[in-house]
Chimera marker file (.cmm) of the C-alpha trace (Angstrom):
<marker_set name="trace">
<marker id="1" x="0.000" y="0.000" z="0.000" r="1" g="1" b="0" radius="0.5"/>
<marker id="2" x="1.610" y="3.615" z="-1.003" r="1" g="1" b="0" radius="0.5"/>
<marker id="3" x="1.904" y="6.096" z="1.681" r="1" g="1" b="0" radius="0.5"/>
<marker id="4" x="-0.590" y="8.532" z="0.155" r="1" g="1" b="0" radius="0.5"/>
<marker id="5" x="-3.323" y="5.947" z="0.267" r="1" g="1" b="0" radius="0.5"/>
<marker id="6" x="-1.770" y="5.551" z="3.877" r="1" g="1" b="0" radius="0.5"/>
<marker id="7" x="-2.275" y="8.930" z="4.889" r="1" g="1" b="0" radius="0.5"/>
<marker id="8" x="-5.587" y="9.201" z="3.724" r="1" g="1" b="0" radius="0.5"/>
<marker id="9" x="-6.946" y="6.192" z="5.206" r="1" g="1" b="0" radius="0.5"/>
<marker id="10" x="-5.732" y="7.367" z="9.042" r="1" g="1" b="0" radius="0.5"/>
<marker id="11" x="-6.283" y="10.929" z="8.453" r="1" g="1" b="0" radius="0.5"/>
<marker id="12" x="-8.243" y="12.053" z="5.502" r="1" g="1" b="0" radius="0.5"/>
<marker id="13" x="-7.319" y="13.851" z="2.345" r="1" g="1" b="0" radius="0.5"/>
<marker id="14" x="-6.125" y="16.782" z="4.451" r="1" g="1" b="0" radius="0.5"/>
<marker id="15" x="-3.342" y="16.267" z="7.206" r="1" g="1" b="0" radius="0.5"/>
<marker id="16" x="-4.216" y="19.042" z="10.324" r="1" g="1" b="0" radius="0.5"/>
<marker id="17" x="-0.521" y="20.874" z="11.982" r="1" g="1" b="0" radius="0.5"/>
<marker id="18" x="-1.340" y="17.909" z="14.775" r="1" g="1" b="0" radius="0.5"/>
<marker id="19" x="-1.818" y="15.233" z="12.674" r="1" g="1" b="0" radius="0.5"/>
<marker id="20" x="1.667" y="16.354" z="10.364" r="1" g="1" b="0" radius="0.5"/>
<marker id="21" x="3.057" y="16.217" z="13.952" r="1" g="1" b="0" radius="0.5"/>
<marker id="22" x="2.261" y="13.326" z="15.009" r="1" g="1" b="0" radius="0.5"/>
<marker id="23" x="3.372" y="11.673" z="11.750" r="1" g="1" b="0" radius="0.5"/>
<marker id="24" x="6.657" y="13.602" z="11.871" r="1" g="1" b="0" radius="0.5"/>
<marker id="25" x="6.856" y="12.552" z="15.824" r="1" g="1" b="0" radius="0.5"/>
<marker id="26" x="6.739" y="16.194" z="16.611" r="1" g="1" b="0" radius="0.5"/>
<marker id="27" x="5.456" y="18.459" z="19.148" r="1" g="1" b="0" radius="0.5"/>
<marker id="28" x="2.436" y="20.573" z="17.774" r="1" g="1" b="0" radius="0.5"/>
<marker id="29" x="4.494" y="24.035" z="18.920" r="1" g="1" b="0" radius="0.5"/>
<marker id="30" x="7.903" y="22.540" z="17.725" r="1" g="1" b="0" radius="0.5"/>
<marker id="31" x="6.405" y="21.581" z="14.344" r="1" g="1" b="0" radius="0.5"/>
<marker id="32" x="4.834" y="25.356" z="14.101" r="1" g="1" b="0" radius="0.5"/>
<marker id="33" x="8.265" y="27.214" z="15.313" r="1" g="1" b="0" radius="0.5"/>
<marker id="34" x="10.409" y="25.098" z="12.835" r="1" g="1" b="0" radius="0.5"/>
<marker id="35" x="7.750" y="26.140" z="9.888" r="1" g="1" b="0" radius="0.5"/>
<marker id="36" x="8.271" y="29.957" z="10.732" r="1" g="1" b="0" radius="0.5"/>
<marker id="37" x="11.943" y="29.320" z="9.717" r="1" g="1" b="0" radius="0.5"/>
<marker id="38" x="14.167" y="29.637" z="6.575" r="1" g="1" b="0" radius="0.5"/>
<marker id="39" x="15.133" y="26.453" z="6.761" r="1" g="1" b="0" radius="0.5"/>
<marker id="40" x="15.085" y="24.183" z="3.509" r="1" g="1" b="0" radius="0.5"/>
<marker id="41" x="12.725" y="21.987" z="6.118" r="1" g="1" b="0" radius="0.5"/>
<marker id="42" x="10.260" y="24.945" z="6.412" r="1" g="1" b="0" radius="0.5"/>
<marker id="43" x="9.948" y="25.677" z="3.032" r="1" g="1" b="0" radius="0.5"/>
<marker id="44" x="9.352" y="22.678" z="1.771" r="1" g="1" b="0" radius="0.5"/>
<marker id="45" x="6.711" y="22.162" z="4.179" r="1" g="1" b="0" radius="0.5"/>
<marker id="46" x="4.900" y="25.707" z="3.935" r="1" g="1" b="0" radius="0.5"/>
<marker id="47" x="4.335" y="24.704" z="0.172" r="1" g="1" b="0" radius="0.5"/>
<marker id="48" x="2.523" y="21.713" z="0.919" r="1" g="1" b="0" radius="0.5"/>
<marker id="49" x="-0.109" y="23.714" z="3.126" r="1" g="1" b="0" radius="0.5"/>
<marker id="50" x="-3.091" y="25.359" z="2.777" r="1" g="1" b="0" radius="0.5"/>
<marker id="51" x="-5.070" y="27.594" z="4.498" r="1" g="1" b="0" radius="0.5"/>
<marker id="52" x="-9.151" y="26.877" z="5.145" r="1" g="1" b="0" radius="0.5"/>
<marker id="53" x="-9.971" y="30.244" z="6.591" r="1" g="1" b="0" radius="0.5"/>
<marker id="54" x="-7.608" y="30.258" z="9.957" r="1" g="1" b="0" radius="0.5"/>
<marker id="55" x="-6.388" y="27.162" z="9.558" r="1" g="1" b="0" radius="0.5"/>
<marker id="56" x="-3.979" y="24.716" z="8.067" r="1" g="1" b="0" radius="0.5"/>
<marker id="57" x="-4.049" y="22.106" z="6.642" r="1" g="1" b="0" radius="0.5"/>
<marker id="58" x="-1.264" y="19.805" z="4.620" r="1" g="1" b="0" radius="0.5"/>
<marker id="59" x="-2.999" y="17.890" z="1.885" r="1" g="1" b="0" radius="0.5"/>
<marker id="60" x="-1.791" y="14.171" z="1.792" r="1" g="1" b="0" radius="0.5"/>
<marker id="61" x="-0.838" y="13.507" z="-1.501" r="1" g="1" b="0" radius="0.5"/>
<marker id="62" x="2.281" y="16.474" z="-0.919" r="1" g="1" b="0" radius="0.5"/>
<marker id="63" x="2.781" y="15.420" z="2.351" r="1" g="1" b="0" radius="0.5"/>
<marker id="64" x="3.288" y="11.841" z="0.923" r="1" g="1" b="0" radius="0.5"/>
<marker id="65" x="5.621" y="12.641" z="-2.191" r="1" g="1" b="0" radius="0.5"/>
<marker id="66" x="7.721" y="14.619" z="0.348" r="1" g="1" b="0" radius="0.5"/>
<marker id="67" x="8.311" y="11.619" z="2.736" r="1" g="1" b="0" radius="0.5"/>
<marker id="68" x="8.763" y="9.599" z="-0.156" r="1" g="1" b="0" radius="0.5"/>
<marker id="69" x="11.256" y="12.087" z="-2.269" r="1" g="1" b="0" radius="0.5"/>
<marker id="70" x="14.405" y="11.736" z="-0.030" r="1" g="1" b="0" radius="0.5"/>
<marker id="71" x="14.336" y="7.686" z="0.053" r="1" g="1" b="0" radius="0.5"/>
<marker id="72" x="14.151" y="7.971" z="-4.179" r="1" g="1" b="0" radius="0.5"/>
<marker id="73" x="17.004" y="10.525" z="-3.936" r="1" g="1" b="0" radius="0.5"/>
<marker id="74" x="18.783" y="8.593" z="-1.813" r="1" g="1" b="0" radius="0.5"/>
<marker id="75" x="18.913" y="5.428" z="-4.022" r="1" g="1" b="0" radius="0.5"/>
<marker id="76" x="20.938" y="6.963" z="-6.935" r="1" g="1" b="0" radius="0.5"/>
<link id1="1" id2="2" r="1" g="1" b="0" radius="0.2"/>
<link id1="2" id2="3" r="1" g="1" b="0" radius="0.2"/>
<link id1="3" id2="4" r="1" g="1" b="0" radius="0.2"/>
<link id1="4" id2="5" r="1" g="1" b="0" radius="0.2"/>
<link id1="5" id2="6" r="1" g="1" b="0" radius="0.2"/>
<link id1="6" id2="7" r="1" g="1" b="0" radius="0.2"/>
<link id1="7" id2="8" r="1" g="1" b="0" radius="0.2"/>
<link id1="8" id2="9" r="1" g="1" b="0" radius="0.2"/>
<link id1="9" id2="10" r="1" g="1" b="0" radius="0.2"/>
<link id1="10" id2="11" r="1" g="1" b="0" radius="0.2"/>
<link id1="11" id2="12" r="1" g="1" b="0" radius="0.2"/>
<link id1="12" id2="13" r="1" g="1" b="0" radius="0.2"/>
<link id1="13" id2="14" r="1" g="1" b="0" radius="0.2"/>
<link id1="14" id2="15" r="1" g="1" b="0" radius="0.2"/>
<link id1="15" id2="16" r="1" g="1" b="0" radius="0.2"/>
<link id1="16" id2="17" r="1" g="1" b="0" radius="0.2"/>
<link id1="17" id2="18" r="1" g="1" b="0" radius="0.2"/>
<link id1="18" id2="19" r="1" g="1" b="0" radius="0.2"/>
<link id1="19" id2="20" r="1" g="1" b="0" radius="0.2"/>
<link id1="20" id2="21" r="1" g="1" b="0" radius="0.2"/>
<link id1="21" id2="22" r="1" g="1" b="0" radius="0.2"/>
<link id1="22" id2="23" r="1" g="1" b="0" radius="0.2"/>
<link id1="23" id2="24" r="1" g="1" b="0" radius="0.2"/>
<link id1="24" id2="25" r="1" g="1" b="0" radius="0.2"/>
<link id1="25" id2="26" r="1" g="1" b="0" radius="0.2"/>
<link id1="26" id2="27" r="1" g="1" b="0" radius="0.2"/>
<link id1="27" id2="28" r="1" g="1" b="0" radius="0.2"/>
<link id1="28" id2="29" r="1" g="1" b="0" radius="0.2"/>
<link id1="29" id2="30" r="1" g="1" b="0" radius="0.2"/>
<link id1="30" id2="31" r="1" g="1" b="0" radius="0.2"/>
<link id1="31" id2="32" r="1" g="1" b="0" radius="0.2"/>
<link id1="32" id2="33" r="1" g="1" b="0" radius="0.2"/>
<link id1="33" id2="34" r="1" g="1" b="0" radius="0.2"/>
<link id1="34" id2="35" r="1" g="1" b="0" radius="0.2"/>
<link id1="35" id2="36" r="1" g="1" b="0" radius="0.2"/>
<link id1="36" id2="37" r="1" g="1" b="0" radius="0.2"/>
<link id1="37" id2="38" r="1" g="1" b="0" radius="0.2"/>
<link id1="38" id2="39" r="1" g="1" b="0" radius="0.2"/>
<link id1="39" id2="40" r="1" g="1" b="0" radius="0.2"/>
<link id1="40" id2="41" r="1" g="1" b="0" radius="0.2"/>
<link id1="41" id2="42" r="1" g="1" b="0" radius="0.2"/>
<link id1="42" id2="43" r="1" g="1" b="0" radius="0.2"/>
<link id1="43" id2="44" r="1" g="1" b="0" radius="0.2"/>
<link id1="44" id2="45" r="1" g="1" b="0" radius="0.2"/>
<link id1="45" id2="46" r="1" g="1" b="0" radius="0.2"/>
<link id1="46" id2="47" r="1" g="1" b="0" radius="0.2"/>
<link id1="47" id2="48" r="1" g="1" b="0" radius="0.2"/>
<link id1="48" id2="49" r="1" g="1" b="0" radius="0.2"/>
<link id1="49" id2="50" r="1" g="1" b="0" radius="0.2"/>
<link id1="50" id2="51" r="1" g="1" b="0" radius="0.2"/>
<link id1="51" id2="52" r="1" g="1" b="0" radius="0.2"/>
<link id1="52" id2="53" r="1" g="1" b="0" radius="0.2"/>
<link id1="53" id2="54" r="1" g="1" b="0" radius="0.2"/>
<link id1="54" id2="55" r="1" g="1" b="0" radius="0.2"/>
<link id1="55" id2="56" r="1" g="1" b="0" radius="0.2"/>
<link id1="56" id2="57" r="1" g="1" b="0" radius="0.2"/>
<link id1="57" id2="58" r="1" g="1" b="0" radius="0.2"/>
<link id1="58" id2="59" r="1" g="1" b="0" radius="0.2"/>
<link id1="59" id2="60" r="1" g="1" b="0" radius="0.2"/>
<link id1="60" id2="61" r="1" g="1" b="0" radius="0.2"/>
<link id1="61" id2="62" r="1" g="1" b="0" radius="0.2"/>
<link id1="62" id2="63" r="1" g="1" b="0" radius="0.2"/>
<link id1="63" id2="64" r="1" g="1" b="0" radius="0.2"/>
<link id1="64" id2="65" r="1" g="1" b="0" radius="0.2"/>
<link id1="65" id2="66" r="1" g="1" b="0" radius="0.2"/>
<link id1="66" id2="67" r="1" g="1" b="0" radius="0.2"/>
<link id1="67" id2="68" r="1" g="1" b="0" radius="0.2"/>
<link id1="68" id2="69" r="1" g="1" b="0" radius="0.2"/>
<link id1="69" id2="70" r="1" g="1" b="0" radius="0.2"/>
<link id1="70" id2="71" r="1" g="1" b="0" radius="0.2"/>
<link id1="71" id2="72" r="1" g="1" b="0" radius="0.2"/>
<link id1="72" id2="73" r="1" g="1" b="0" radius="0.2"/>
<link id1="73" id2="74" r="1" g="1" b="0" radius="0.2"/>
<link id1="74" id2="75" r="1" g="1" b="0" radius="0.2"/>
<link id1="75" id2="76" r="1" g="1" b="0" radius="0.2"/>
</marker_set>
């Protein structure tokens, strides 16, 4: 089974800053501090979200092709 259909089964087709944390084995508030960076983690992560009125969201399918994007770099 791929990751995306993974992530969508446990959380849906949209990943909330908790859920992405718990994935990520983060805290909530260490997840949102590292995101406010300019870090190559928080970019790539702030272009994966979206916004639903206040809040945030990380859609599955981008959250899956980044966990998946450094093992396929990695095999090369």
């Amino acid at each position: 089974m791929s990751i995306e259909k993974q992530l969508v089964e446990k959380y849906g087709p949209l990943l909330s800053l908790v859920d992405l944390s718990d994935l990520l084995k983060r805290s909530p508030d260490g997840l949102r501090i590292a995101m406010t960076g300019q870090s190559d983690f928080a970019k790539q992560w702030r272009k994966v979200r979206c916004k639903v009125g206040r809040r945030v969201y990380f859609r599955a399918s981008e959250v899956a092709a980044l966990i998946e994007a450094p093992a396929a770099s990695n095999e090369g």
